[in-house]
Every structure is written in C-alpha cells, then in structure tokens.
NUKOLMI-777099 format. One record per residue: residue in three letters; x, y, z of N, C-alpha, C in turn. Coordinates in Angstrom, 2 decimals. Layout:
+-----+---------+---------+---------+---------+---------+---------+---------+---------+---------+
! res !     n.u !     n.v !     n.w !    ca.u !    ca.v !    ca.w !     c.u !     c.v !     c.w !
+-----+---------+---------+---------+---------+---------+---------+---------+---------+---------+
! Ala !       X !       Y !       Z !       X !       Y !       Z !       X !       Y !       Z !
...
+-----+---------+---------+---------+---------+---------+---------+---------+---------+---------+
This chain:
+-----+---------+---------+---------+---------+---------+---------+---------+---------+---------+
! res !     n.u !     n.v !     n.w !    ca.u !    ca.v !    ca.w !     c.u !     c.v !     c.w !
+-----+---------+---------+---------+---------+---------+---------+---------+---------+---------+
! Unk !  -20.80 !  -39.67 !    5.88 !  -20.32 !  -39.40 !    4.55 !  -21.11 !  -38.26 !    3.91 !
! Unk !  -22.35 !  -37.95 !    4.48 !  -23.43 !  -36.99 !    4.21 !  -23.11 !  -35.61 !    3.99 !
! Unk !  -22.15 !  -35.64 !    5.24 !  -21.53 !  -34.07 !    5.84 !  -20.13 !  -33.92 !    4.96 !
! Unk !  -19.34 !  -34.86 !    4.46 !  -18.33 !  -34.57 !    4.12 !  -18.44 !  -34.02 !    2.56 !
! Unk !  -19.63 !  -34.63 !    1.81 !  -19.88 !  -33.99 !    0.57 !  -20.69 !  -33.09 !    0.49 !
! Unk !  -21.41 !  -32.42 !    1.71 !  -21.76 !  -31.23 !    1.74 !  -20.43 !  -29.76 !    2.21 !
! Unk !  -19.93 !  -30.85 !    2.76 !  -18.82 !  -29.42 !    3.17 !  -17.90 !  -29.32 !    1.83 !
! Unk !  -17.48 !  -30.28 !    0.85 !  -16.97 !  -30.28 !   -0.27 !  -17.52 !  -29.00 !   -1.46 !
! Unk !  -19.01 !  -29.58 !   -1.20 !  -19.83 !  -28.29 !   -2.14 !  -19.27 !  -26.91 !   -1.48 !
! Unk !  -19.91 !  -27.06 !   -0.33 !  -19.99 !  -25.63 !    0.20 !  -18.61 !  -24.99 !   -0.24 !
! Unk !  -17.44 !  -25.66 !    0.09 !  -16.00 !  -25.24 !    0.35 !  -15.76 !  -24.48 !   -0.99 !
! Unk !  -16.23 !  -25.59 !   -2.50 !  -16.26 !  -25.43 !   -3.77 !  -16.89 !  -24.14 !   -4.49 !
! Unk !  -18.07 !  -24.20 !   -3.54 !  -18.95 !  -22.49 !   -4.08 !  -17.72 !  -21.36 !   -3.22 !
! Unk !  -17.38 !  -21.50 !   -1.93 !  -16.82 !  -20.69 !   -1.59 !  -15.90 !  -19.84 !   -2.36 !
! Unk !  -14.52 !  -21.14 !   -3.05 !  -13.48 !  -20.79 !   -3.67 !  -13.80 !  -19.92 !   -4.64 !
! Unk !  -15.32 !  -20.62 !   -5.61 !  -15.28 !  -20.09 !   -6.55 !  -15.89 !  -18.19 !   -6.43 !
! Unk !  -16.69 !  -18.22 !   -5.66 !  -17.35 !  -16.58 !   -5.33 !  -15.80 !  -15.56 !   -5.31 !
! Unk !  -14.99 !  -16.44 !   -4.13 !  -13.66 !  -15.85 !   -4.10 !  -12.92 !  -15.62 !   -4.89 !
! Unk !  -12.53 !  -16.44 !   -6.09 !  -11.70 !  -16.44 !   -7.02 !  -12.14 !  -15.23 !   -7.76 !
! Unk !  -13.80 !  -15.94 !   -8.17 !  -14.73 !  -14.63 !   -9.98 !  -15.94 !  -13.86 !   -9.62 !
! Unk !  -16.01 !  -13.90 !   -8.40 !  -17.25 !  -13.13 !   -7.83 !  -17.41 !  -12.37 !   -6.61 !
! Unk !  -18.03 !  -11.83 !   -5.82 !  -17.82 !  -10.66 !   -5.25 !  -16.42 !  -10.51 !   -4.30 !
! Unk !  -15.39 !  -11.90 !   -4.23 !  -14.82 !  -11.59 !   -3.27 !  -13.18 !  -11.76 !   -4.31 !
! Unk !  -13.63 !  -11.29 !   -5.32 !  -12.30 !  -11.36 !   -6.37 !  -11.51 !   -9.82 !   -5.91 !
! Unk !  -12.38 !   -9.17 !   -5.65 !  -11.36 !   -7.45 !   -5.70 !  -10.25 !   -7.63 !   -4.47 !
! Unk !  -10.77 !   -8.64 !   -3.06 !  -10.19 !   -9.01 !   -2.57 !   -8.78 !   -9.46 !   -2.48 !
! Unk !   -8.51 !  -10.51 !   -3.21 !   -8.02 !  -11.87 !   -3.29 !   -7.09 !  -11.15 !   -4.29 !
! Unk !   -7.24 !   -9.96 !   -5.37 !   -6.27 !   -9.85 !   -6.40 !   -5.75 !   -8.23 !   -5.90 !
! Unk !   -6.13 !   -7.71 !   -4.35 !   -5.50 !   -6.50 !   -3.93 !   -5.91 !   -4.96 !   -4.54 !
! Unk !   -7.34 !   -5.44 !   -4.68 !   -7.60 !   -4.07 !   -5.52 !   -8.60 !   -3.13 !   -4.54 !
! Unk !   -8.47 !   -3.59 !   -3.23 !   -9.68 !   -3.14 !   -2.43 !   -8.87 !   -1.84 !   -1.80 !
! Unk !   -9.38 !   -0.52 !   -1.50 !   -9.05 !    0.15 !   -1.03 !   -8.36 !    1.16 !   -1.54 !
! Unk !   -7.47 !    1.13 !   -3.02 !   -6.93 !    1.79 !   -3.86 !   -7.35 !    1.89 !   -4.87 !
! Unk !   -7.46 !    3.25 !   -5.08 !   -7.12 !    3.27 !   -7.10 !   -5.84 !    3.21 !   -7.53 !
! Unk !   -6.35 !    3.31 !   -9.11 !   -5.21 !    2.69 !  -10.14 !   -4.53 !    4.78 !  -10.24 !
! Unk !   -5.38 !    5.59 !  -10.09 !   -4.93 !    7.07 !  -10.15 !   -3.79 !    7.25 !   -9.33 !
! Unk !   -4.44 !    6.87 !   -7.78 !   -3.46 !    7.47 !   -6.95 !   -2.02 !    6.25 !   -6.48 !
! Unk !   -1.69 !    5.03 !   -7.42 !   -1.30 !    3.83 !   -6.72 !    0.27 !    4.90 !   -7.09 !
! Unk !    0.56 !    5.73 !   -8.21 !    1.74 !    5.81 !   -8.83 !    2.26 !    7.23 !   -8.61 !
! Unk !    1.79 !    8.15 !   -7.36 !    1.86 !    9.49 !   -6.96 !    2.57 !    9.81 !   -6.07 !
! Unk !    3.65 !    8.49 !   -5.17 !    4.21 !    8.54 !   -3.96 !    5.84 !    8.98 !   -4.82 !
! Unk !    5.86 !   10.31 !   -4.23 !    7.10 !   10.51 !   -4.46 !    8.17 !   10.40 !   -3.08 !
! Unk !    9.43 !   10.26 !   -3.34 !   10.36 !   10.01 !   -2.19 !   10.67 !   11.84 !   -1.70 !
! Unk !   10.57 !   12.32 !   -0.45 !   10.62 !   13.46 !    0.20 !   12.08 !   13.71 !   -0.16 !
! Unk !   12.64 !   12.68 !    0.23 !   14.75 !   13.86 !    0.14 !   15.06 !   13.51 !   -0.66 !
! Unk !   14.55 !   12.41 !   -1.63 !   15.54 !   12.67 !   -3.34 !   14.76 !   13.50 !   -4.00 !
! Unk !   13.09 !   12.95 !   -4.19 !   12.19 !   13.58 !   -5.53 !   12.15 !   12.32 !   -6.14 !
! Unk !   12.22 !   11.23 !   -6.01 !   12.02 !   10.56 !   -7.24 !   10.39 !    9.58 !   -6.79 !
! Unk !    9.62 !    9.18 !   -7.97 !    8.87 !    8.85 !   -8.23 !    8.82 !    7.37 !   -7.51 !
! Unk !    8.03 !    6.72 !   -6.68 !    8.18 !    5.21 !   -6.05 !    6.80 !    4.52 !   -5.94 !
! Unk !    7.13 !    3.63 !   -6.90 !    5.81 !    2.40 !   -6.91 !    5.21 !    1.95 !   -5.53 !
! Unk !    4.01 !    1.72 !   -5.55 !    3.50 !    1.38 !   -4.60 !    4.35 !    0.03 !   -3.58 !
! Unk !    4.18 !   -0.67 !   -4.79 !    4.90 !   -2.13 !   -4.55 !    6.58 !   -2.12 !   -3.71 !
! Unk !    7.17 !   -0.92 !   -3.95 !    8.64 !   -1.03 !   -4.13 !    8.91 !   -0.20 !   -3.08 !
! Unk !   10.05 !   -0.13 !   -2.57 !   10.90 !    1.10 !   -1.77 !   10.20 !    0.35 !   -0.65 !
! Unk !   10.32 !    1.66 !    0.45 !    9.84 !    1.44 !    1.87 !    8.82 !    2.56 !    2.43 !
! Unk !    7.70 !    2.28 !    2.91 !    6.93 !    3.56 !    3.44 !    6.55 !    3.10 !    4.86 !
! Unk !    6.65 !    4.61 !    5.41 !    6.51 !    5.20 !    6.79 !    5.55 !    5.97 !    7.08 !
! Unk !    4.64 !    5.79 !    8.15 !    3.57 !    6.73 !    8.40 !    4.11 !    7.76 !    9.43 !
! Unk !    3.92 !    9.20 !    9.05 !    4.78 !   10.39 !    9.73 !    3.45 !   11.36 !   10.37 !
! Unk !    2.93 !   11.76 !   11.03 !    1.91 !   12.79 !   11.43 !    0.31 !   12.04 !   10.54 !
! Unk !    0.21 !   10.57 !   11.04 !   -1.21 !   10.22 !   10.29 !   -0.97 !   10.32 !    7.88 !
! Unk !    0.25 !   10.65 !    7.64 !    0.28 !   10.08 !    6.47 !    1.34 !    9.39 !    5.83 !
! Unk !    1.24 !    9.14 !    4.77 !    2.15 !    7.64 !    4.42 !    3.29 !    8.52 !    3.83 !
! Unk !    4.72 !    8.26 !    3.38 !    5.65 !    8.64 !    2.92 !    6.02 !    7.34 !    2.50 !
! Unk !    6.46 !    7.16 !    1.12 !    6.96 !    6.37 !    0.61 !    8.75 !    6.52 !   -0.12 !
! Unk !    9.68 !    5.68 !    0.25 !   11.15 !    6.04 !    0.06 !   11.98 !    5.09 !   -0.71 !
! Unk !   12.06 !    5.77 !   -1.74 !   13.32 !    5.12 !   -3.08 !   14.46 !    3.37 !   -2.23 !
! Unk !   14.77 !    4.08 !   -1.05 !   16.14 !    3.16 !   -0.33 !   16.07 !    3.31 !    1.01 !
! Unk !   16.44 !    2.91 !    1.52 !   16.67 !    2.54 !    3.14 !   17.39 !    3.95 !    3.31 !
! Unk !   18.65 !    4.42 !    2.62 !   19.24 !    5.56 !    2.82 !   18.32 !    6.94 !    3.16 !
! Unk !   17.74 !    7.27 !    1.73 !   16.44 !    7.70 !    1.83 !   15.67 !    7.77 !    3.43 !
! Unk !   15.28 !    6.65 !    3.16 !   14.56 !    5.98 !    5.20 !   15.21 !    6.93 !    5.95 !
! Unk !   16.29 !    6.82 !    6.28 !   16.80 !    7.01 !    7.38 !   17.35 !    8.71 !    7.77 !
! Unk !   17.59 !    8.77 !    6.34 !   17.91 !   10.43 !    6.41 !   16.22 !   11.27 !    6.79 !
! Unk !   15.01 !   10.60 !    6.41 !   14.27 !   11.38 !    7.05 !   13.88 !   11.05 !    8.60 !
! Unk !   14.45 !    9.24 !    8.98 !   13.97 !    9.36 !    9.82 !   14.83 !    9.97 !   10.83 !
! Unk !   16.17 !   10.54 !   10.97 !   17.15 !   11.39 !   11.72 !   16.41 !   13.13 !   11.58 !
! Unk !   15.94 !   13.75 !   10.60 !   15.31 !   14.86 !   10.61 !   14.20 !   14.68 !    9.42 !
! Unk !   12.61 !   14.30 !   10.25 !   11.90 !   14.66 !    9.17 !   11.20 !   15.52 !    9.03 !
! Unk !   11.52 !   17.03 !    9.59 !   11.01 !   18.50 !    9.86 !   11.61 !   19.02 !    8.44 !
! Unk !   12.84 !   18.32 !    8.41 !   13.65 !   18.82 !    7.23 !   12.62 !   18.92 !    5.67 !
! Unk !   12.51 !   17.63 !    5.50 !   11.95 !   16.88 !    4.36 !   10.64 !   17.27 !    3.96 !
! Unk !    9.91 !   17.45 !    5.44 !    8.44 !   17.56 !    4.80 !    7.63 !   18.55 !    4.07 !
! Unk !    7.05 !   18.76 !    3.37 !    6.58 !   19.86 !    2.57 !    5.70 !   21.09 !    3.17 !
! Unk !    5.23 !   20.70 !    4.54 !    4.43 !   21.30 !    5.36 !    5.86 !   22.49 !    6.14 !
! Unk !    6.68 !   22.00 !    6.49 !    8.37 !   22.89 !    6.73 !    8.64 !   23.55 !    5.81 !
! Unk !    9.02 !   22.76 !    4.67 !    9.88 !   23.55 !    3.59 !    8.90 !   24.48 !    3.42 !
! Unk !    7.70 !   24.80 !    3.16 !    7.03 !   26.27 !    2.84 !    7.41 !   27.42 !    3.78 !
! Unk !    7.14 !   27.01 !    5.35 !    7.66 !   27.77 !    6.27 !    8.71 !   28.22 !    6.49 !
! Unk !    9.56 !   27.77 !    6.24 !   10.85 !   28.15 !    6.19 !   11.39 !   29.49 !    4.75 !
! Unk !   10.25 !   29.44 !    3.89 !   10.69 !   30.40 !    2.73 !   10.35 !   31.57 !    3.29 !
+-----+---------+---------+---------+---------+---------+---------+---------+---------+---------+
C-alpha cells in the first residue's frame, strides 16, 4: 500500500509541473513557434492569407507551403515550378 501512495504523489506532482510549470509551453502547443510568424503563411496560387491551424500544408524543397483548399493542394501539386516564388522571379 506503501508504493501505491507514493506513485499517487509522484503522478500528482507530475500533472501538476505539466499543467503550470515548466512543462505547460508543452501541453498548450506553444513550443517551437512564435505568435509573429504563426499568421504569415500565405497560399502560393490564390494569395490568400492561411492560419496556421487551417487549410493544408506541404513540405516542397525542405519548406512548408501552406493552402487555402485541397483545390489549391493539388493545382500546385500537378505544377509546383509554376507557383513558387523562387520561378516566378526567373521567369521575368
């Protein structure tokens, strides 16, 4: 019975460190991003602006592309030489 109310404590400090203390940035998704760059993903073939949370993103040459709709999706993923900003300069 010794062990079972020690693993109770332990389990109890755990939750709580996790929940309000060092392992909160964790647990509420704030590790790894800022709040600057969360709202900067624009969609390549419309232009429009896409929440982190929302749409669909694809990693293309090592970076992320984030896309308004599946439509979106797919039109870059049939030509994405077209779309990308690293092309469109070359091409002027």
């Amino acid at each position: 019975m010794e062990g079972f109310f020690s693993f109770l404590l332990f389990a109890g400090l755990f939750y709580l460190m996790m929940r309000v203390g060092c392992g909160a940035h964790m647990m509420h998704g704030h590790h790894g991003a800022s709040d600057k760059d969360s709202s900067k993903h624009i969609d390549p073939v419309c232009g429009k602006n896409v929440p982190p949370t929302e749409g669909y993103g694809k990693m293309h040459d090592g970076n992320l592309y984030r896309f308004c709709s599946r439509k979106c999706l797919d039109a870059f993923d049939q030509d994405p030489e077209r779309y990308l900003p690293e092309s469109i300069e070359a091409k002027s």
